[in-house]
C-alpha positions, 0 to 999 in steps of 0.5 A: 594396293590402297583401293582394296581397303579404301573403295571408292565410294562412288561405285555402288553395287545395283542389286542383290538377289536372293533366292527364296526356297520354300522353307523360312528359318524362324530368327529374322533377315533384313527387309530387303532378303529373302527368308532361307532354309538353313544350308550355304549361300554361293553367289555370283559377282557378275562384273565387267573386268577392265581389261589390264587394270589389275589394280582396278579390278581387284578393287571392285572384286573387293568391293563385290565380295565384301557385299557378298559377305554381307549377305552372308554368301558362304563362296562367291564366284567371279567372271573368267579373268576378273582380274585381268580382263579377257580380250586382249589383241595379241599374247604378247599383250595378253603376257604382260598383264597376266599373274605369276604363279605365286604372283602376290596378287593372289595372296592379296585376295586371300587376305580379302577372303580372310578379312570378308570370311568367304571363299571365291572362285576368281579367274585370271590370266597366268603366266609361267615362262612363255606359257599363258594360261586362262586360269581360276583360282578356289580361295579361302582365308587359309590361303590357296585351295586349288586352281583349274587351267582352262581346257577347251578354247574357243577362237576367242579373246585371249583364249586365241593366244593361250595354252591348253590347260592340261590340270585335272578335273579336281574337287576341292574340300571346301567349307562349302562344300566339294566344289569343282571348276570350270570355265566358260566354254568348258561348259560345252563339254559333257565330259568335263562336268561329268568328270568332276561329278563322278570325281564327287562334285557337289557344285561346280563353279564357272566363271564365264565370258559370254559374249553375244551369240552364246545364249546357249550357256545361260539357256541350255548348257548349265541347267543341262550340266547340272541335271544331269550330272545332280548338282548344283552350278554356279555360272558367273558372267561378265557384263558390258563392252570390251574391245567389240565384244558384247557380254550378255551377263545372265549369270545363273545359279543352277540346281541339281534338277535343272531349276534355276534358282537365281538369275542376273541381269543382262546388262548390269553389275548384279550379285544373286545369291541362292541358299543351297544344301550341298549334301543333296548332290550326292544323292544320284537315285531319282524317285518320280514314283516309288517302285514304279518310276526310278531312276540312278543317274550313276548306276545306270550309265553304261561305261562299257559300252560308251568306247564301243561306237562304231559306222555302219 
C-alpha cells in the first residue's frame, strides 16, 4: 500500500501535547516540548477512522505513529477499529471489511512499527469464519505481541453485530512496559481492569469510541480505573462524525493517582504524549502519613468475602 510510505502531504497533524512532570532531564528537547523526567513516553493518536477504508486509515495511522516517534513515544495507542471503522449498519457489512487473523495488514503495520521503532495498540474489526470480533492488536517491531477481543458490548455500532470476545484478560511484556488491553466500553467493568492489575499490569491501553453522552469515560471511569487499580491508563478516543454518530475525542493519559497527565481535544486529531515511569504501578502501599495514614490497595481487599452478598 503506497500511501503508508508515501503520505499525502496535505493532511498535516494539528498538535502534539506533552506532559510536563516536575523533573527536567539536563540534555536539550525541541522549543516546542516539554523538559521530561527520565522514564517512557505512551501516547495517544486520537483520529477519525473512515469507515471501511482500510487503506486510508492505515495511511493516516502511519502518518500519526511516525509523528509519535518523532517525539520519542515509546508505545502509541490508537482509537478502537482505527483501521476499519466502527459504525457499520449491518454485520454483513461489518464481515466484509473486517481483518483475518493473519490478515497481511497487520504484519504491514509491524513493519511500520519496525521502520517507526515503537510499538502500538491498534483496533480493528476481525473476522474468523462467520464469527466477528472487535479486536486490539499490541504491535512491536519484532511482530505480534498479543491481541485482546472485546468483552463487554454495548448496543452500539458494530458491537451490535459482533461476538463476545471470550481472550483472557493478558498483560504483555513489553519494552515499555507490562501493558494490558481493553476497549472502550470495557472500561465500565471494574472487574476487567482489576483483573488485568492483579494479573501484573503497569498500564492498560484503551482504544475507545465514545460517542456523545459517554462523557463518563474521560470524566469518571479512567481516572477511576487507574486509582484504584495504581496504574497508569492510556485512553485513545475517536473524533469526528460517522453515520449519526458524534465522538467526543478527549483522549486522556491517566496516572496511578487518578491525576490526568495529558488530555486531548474534543474535536480535532491530536497526538499527547506523557513521560511515565511504568515500575511505579507495581507498588500498590499508599503512604499519606507514615505509621498514621496508610493504605495497600491489594492486601487490603477482601476476596473472601466478595462471592458472600446476600438480600435481606
Amino acid at each position: 500500500m503506497d500511501a503508508l510510505t508515501n503520505p499525502a502531504p496535505s493532511e498535516i497533524l494539528s498538535g502534539v501535547v506533552v506532559s510536563r512532570p516536575p523533573i527536567p532531564v539536563a540534555e536539550p528537547l525541541p522549543e516546542h516540548l516539554a523538559r521530561v523526567s527520565a522514564g517512557v513516553r505512551v501516547a495517544a493518536a486520537q483520529f477519525g477512522p473512515s469507515l471501511g477504508d482500510v487503506e486510508g486509515n492505515l495511511a493516516r495511522i502511519d502518518r500519526l505513529m511516525a509523528e509519535a516517534a518523532r517525539h520519542a513515544a515509546n508505545l502509541v495507542v490508537f482509537p478502537e477499529c482505527a483501521i476499519t471503522g466502527y459504525c457499520f449498519p449491518d454485520r454483513a457489512a461489518a464481515l466484509a471489511t473486517a481483518l483475518t487473523d493473519d490478515d497481511a495488514v497487520i504484519q504491514l503495520l509491524v513493519q511500520r512499527c519496525r521502520a517507526h521503532h515503537v510499538e502500538c495498540v491498534v483496533g480493528a474489526l476481525v473476522r474468523a469464519g462467520d464469527h466477528l470480533q472487535n479486536a486490539a492488536f499490541l504491535l512491536g517491531p519484532a511482530g505480534v505481541i498479543g491481541r485482546y477481543d472485546k468483552a463487554h458490548l454495548p448496543h452500539f455500532g458494530a458491537d451490535k453485530f459482533a461476538d463476545p470476545g471470550r481472550t483472557a484478560f493478558r498483560v504483555y511484556q513489553c519494552a515499555t512496559g507490562r501493558v494490558g488491553m481493553l476497549i472502550g466500553y470495557d472500561l465500565s467493568f471494574p472487574e476487567a481492569a482489576r483483573a488485568l492489575a492483579l494479573a501484573g499490569a503497569e498500564i492498560i491501553a484503551l482504544p475507545a469510541v465514545w460517542p456523545g453522552g459517554a462523557e463518563s469515560g474521560p470524566d469518571i471511569l479512567a481516572p477511576s480505573r487507574a486509582l484504584e487499580n495504581h496504574i497508569f491508563l492510556v485512553a485513545c478516543n475517536s473524533v469526528g462524525a460517522d453515520r449519526g454518530a458524534h465522538f467526543i475525542g478527549r483522549s486522556c493519559i491517566i496516572g496511578p493517582d487518578g491525576r490526568r497527565l495529558a488530555d486531548a481535544s474534543p474535536d480535532e486529531e491530536h497526538i499527547i504524549i506523557a513521560e511515565i515511569e511504568p515500575t511505579l504501578a507495581r507498588n500498590k502501599r499508599i503512604v499519606v502519613e507514615a505509621a498514621e495514614y496508610e493504605m495497600d490497595l491489594f492486601a487490603d481487599r477482601r476476596p473472601d468475602l466478595y462471592g458472600l452478598a446476600w438480600n435481606s
